[in-house]
Biotite code that builds the C-alpha atoms (Angstrom):
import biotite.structure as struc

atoms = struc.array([
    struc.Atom([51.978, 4.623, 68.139], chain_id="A", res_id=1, res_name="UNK", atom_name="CA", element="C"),
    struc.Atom([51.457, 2.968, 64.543], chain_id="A", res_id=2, res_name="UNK", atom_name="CA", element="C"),
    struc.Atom([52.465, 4.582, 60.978], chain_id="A", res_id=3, res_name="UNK", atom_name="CA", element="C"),
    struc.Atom([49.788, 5.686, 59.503], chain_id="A", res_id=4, res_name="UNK", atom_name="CA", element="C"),
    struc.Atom([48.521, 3.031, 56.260], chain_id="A", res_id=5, res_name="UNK", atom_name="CA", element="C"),
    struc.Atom([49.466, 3.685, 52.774], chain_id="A", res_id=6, res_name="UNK", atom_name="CA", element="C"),
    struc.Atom([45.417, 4.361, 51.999], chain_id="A", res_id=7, res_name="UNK", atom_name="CA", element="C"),
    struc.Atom([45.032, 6.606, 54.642], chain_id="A", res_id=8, res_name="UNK", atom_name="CA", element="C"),
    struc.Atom([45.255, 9.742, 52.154], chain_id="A", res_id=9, res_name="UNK", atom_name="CA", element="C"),
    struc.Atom([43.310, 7.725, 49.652], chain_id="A", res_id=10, res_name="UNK", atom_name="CA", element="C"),
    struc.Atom([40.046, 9.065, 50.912], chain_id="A", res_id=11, res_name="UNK", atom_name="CA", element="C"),
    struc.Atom([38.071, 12.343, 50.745], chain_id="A", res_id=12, res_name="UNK", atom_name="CA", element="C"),
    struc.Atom([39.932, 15.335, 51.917], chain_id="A", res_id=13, res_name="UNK", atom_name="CA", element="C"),
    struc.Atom([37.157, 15.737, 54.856], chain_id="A", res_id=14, res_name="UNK", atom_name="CA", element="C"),
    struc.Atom([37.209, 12.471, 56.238], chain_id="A", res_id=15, res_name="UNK", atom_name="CA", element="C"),
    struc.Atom([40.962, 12.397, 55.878], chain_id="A", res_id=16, res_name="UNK", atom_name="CA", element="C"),
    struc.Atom([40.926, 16.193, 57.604], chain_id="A", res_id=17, res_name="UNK", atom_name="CA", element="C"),
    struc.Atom([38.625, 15.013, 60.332], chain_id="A", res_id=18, res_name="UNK", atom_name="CA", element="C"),
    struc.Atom([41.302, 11.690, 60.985], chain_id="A", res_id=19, res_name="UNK", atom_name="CA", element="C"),
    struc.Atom([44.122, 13.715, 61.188], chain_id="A", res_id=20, res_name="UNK", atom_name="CA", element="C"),
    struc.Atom([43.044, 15.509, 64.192], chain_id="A", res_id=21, res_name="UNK", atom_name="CA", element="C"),
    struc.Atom([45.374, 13.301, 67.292], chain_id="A", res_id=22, res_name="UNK", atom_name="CA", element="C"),
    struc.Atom([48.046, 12.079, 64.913], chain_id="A", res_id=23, res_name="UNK", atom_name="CA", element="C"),
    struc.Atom([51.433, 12.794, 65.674], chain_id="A", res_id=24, res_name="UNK", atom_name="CA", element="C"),
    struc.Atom([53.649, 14.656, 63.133], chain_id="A", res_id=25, res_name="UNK", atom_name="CA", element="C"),
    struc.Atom([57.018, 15.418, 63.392], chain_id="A", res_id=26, res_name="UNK", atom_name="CA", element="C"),
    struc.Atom([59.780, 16.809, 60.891], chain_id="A", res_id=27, res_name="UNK", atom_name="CA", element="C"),
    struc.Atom([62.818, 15.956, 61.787], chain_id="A", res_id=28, res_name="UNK", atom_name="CA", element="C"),
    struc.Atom([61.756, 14.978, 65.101], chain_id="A", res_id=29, res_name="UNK", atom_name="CA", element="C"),
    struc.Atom([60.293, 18.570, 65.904], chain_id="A", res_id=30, res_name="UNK", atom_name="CA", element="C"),
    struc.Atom([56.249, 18.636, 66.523], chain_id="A", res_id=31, res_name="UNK", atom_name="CA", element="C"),
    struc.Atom([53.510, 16.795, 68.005], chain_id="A", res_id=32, res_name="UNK", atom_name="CA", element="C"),
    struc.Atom([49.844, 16.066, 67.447], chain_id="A", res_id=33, res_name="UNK", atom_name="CA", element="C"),
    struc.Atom([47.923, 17.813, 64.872], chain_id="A", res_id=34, res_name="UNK", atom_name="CA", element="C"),
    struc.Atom([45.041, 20.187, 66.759], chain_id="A", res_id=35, res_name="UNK", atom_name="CA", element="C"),
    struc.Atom([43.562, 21.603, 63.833], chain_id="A", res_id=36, res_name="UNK", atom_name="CA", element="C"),
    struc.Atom([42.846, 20.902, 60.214], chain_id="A", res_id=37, res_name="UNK", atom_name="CA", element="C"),
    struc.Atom([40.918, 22.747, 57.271], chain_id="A", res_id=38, res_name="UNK", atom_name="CA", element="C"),
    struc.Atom([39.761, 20.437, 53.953], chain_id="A", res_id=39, res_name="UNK", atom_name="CA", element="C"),
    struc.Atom([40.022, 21.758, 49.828], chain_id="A", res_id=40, res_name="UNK", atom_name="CA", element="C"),
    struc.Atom([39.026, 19.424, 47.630], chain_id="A", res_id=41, res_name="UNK", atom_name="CA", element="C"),
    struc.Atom([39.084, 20.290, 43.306], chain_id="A", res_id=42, res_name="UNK", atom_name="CA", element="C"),
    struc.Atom([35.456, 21.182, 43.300], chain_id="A", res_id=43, res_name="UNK", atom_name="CA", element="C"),
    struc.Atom([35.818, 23.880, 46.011], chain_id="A", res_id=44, res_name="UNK", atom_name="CA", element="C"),
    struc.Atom([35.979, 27.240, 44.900], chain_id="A", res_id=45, res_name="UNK", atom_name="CA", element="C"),
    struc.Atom([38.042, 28.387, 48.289], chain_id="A", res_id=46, res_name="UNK", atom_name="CA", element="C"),
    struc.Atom([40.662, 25.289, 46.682], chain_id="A", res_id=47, res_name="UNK", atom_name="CA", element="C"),
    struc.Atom([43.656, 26.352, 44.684], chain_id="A", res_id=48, res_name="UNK", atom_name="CA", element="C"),
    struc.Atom([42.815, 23.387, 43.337], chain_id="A", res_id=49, res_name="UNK", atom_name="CA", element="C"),
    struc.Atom([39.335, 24.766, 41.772], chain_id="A", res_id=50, res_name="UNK", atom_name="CA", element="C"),
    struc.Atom([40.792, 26.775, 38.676], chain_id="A", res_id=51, res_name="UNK", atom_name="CA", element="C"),
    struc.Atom([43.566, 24.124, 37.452], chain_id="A", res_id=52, res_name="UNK", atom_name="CA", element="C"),
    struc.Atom([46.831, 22.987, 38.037], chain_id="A", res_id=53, res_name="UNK", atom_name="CA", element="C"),
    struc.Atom([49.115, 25.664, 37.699], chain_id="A", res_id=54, res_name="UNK", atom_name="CA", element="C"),
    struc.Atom([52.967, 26.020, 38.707], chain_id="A", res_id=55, res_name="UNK", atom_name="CA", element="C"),
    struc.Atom([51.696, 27.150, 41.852], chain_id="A", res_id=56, res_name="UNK", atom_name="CA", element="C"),
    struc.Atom([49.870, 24.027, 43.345], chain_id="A", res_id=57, res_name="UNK", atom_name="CA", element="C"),
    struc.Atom([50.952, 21.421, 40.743], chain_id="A", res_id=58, res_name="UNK", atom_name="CA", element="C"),
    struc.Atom([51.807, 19.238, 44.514], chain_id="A", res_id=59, res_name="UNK", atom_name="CA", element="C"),
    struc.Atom([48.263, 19.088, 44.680], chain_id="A", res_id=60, res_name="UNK", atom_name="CA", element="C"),
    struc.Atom([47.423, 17.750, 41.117], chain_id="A", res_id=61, res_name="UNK", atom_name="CA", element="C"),
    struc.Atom([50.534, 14.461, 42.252], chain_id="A", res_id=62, res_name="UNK", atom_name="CA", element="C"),
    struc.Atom([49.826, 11.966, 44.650], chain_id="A", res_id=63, res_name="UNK", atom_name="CA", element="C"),
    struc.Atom([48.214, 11.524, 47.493], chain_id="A", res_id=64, res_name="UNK", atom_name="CA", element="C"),
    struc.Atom([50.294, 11.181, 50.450], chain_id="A", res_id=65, res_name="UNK", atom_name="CA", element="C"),
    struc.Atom([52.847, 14.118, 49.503], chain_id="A", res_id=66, res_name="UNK", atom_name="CA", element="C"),
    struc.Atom([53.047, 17.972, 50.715], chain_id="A", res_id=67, res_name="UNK", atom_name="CA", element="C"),
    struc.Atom([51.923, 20.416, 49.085], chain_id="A", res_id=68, res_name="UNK", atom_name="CA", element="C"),
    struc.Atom([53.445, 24.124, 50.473], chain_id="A", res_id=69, res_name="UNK", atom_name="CA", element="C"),
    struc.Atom([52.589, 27.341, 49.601], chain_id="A", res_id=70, res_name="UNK", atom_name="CA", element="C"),
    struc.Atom([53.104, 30.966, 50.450], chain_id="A", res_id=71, res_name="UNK", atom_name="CA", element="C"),
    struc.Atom([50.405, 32.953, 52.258], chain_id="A", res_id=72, res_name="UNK", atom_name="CA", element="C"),
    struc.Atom([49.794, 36.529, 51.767], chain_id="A", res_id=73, res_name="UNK", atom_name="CA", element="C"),
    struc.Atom([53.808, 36.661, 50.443], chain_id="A", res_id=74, res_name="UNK", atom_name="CA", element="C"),
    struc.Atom([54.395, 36.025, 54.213], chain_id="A", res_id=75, res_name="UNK", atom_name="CA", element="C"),
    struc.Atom([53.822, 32.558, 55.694], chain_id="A", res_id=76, res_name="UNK", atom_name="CA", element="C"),
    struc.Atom([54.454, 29.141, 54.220], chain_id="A", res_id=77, res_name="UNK", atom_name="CA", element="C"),
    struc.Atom([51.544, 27.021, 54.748], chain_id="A", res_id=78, res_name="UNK", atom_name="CA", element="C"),
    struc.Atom([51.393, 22.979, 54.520], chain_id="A", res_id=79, res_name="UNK", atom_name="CA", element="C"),
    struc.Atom([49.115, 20.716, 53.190], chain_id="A", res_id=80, res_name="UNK", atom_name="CA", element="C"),
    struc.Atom([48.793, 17.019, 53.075], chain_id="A", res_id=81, res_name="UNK", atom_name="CA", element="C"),
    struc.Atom([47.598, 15.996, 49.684], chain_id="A", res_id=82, res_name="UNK", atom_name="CA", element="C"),
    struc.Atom([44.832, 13.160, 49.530], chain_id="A", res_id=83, res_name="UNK", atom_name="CA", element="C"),
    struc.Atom([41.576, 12.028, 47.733], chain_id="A", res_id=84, res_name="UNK", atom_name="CA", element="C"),
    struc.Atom([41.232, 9.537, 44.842], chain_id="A", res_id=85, res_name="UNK", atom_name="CA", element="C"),
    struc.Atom([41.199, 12.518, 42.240], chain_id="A", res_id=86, res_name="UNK", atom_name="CA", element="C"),
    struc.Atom([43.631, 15.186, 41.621], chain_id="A", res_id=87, res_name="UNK", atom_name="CA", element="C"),
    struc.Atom([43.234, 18.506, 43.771], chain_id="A", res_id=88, res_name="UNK", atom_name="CA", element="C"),
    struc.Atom([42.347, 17.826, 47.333], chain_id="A", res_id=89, res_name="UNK", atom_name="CA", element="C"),
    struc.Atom([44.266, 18.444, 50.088], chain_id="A", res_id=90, res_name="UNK", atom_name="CA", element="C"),
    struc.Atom([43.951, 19.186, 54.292], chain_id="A", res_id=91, res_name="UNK", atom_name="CA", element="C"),
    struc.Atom([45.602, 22.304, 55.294], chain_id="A", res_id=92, res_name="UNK", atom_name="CA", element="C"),
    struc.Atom([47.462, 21.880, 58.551], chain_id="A", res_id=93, res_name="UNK", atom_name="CA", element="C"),
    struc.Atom([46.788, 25.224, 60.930], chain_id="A", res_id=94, res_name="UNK", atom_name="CA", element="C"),
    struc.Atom([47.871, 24.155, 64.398], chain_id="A", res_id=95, res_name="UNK", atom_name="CA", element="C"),
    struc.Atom([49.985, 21.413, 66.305], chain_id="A", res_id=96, res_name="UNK", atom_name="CA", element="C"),
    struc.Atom([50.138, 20.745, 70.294], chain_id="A", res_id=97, res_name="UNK", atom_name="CA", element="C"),
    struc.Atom([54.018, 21.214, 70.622], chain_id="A", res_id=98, res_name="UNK", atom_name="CA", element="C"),
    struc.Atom([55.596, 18.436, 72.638], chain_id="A", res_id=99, res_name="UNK", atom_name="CA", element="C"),
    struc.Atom([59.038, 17.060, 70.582], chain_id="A", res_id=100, res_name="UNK", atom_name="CA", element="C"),
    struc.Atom([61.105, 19.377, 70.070], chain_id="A", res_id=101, res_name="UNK", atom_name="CA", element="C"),
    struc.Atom([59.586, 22.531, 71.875], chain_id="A", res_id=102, res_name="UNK", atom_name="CA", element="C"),
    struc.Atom([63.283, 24.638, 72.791], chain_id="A", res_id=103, res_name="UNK", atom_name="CA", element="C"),
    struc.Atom([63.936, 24.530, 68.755], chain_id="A", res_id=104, res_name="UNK", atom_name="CA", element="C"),
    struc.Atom([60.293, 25.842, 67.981], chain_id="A", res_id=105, res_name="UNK", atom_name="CA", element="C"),
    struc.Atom([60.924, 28.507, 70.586], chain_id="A", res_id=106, res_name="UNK", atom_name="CA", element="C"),
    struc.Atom([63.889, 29.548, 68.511], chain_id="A", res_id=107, res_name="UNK", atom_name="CA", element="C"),
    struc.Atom([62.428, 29.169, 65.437], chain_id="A", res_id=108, res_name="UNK", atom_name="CA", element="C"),
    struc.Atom([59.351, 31.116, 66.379], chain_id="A", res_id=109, res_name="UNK", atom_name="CA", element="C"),
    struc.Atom([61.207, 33.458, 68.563], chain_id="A", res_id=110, res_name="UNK", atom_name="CA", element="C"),
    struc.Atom([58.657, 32.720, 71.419], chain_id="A", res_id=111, res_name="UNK", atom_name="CA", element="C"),
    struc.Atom([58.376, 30.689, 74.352], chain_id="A", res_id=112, res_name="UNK", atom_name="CA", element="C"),
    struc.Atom([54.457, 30.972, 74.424], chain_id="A", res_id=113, res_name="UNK", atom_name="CA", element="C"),
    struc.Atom([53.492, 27.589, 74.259], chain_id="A", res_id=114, res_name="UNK", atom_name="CA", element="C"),
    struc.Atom([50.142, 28.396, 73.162], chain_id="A", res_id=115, res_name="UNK", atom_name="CA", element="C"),
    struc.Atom([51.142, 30.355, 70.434], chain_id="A", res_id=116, res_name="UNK", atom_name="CA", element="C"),
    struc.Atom([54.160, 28.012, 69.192], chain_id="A", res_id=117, res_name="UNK", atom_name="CA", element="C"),
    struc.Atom([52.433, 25.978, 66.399], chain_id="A", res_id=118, res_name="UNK", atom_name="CA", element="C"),
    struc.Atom([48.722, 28.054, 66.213], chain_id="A", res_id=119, res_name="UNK", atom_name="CA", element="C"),
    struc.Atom([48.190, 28.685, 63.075], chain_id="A", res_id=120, res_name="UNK", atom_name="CA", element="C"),
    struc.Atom([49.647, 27.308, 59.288], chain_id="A", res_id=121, res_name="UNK", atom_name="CA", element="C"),
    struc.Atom([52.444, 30.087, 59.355], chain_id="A", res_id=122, res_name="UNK", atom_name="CA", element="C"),
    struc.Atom([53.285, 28.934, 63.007], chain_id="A", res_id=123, res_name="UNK", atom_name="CA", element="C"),
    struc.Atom([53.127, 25.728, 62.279], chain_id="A", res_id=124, res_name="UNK", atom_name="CA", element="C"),
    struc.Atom([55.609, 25.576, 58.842], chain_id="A", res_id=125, res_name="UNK", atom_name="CA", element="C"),
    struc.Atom([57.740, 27.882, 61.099], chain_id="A", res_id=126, res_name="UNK", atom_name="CA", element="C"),
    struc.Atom([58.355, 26.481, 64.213], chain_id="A", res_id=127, res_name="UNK", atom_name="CA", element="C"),
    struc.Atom([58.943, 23.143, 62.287], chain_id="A", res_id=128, res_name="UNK", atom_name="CA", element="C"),
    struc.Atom([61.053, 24.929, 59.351], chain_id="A", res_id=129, res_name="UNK", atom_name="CA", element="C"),
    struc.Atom([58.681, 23.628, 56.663], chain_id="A", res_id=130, res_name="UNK", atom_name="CA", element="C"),
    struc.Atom([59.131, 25.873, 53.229], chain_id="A", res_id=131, res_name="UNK", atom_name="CA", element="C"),
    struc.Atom([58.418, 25.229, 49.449], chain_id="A", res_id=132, res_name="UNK", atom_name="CA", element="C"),
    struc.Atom([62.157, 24.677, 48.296], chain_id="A", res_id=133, res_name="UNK", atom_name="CA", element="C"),
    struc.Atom([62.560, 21.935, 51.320], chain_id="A", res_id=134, res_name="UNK", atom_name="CA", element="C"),
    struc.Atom([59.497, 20.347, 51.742], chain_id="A", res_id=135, res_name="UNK", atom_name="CA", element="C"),
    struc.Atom([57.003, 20.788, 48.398], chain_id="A", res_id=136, res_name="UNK", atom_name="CA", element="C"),
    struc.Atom([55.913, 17.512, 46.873], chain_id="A", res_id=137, res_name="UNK", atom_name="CA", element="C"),
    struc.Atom([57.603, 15.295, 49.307], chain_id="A", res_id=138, res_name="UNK", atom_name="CA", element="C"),
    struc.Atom([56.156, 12.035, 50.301], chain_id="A", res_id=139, res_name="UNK", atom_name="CA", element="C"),
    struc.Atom([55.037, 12.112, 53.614], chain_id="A", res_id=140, res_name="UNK", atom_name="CA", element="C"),
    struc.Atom([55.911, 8.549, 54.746], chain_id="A", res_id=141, res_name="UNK", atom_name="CA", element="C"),
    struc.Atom([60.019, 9.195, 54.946], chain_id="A", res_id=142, res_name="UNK", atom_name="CA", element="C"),
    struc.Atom([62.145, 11.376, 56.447], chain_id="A", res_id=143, res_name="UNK", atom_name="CA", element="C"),
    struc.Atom([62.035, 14.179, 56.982], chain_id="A", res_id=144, res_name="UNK", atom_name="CA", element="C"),
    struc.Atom([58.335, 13.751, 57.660], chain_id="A", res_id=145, res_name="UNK", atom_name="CA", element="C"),
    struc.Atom([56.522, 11.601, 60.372], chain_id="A", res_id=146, res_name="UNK", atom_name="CA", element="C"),
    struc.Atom([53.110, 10.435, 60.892], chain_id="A", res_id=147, res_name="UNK", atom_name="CA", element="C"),
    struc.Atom([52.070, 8.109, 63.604], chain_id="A", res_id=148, res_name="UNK", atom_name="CA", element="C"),
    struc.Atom([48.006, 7.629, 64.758], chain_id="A", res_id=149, res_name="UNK", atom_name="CA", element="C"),
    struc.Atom([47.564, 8.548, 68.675], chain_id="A", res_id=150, res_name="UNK", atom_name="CA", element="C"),
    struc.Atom([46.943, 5.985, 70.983], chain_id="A", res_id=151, res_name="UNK", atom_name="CA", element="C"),
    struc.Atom([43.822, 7.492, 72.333], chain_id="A", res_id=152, res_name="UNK", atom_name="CA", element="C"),
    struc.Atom([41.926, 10.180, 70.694], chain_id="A", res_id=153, res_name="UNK", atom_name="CA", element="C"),
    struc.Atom([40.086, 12.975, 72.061], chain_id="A", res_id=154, res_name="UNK", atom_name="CA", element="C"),
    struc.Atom([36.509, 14.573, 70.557], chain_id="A", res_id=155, res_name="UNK", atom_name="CA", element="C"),
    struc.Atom([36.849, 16.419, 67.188], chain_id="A", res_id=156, res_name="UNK", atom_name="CA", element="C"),
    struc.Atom([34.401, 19.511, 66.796], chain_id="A", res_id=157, res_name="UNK", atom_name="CA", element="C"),
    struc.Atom([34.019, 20.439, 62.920], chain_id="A", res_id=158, res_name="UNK", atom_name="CA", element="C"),
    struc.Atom([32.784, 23.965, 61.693], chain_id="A", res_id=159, res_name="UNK", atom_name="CA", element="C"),
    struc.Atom([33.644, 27.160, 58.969], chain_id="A", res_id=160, res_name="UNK", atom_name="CA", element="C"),
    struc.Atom([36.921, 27.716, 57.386], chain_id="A", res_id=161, res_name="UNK", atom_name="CA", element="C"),
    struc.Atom([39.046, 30.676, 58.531], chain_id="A", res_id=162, res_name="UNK", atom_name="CA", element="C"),
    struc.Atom([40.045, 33.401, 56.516], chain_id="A", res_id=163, res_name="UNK", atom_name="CA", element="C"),
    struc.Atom([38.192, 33.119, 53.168], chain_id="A", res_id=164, res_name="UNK", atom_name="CA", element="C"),
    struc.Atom([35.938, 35.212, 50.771], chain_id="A", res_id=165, res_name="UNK", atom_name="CA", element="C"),
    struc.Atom([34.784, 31.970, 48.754], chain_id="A", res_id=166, res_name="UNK", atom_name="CA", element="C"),
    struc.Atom([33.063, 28.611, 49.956], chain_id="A", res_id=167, res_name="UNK", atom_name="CA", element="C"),
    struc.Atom([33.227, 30.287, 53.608], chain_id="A", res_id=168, res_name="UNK", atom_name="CA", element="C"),
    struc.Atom([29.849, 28.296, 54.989], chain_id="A", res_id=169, res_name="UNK", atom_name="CA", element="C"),
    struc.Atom([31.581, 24.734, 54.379], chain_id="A", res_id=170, res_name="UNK", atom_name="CA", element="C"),
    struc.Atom([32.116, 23.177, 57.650], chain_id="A", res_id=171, res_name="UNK", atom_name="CA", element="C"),
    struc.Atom([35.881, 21.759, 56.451], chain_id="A", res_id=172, res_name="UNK", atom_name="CA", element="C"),
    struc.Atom([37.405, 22.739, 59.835], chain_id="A", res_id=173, res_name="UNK", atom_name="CA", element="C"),
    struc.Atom([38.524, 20.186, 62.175], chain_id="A", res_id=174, res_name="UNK", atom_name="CA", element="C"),
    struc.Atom([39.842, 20.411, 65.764], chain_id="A", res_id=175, res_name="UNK", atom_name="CA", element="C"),
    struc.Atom([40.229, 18.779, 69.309], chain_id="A", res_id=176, res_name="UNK", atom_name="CA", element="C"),
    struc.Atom([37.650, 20.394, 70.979], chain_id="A", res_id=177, res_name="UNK", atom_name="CA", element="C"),
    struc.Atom([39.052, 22.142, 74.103], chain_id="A", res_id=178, res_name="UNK", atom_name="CA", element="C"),
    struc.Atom([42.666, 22.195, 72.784], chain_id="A", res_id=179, res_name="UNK", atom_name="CA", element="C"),
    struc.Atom([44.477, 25.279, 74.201], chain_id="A", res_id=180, res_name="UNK", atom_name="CA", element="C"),
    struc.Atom([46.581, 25.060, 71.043], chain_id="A", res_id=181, res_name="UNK", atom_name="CA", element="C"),
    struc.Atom([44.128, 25.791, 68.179], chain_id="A", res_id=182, res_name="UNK", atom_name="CA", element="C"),
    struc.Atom([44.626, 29.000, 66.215], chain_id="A", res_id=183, res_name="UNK", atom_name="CA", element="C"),
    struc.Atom([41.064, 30.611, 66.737], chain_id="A", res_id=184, res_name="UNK", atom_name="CA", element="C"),
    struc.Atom([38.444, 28.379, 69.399], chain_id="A", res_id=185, res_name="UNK", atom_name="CA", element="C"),
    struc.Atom([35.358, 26.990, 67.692], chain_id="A", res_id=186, res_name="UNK", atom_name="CA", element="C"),
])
């Protein structure tokens, strides 16, 4: 597998959302391939990017290339992968294939359900200890983070967002179709 190129976040957050699906991402040496994706870019009103930069998502308003982690509901930590040429985009991460790693995700997630390990954005900043204190802004090409492209990819079925009251028709989600690891099928 090959590091992913400096420019690959240089590019809109859909085709970089859509790209993401097959690459393998590890922190700390805990993960796998990326399964699912959802893309925000500044002019979306579903973005947190849409109203500003604020304290809250300043990550996104940085460079591309960096996380950008927030809290969900008050529960879940969720992780994005900042990118575009403009401030405010970003590709939400909902679910990994768990291969590296997989005992520690168990006992992170308190769950040996494979299927359910890394299904979702909670899951996934769970099982691979991802929070906003740790992990917010950080670059995504050194450690703790990993990103290497898959060696061969498998087809990528786009359609609607999960979850949202605003921009809910955009068709910003990305998966491997047929992945037994996605958080919701297609």
């Amino acid at each position: 597998m090959k590091p992913l190129e400096g420019a690959f976040f240089l590019r809109r957050a859909p085709e970089v959302a859509r790209d993401l699906i097959g690459v393998r991402f590890t922190v700390d040496g805990v993960g796998g391939p990326i399964v699912e994706t959802e893309a925000y870019d500044r002019a979306d009103p579903a973005s947190h990017a849409f109203g500003g930069p604020t304290a809250r998502n300043a990550a996104m308003f940085g460079p591309a290339g960096h996380a950008y982690v927030y809290r969900s509901y008050g529960l879940h930590w969720c992780l994005n992968f900042v990118c575009g040429t403009e401030p405010g985009s970003a590709v939400l991460i909902r679910a990994l294939e768990p291969a590296t790693g997989i005992e520690v995700m168990a006992a992170r997630r308190g769950t040996t359900a494979l299927s359910r390990l890394c299904a979702g954005p909670g899951r996934v900043c769970q099982a691979l200890a991802v929070t906003r204190a740790g992990h917010d802004g950080a670059p995504l090409d050194r450690p703790p983070f990993a990103l290497a492209r898959a060696e061969a990819g498998g087809a990528v079925v786009a359609g609607r967002r999960i979850g949202l009251t605003k921009g809910v028709d955009t068709p910003w989600r990305f998966g491997l179709r047929g992945s037994p690891y996605l958080s919701r099928p297609f």
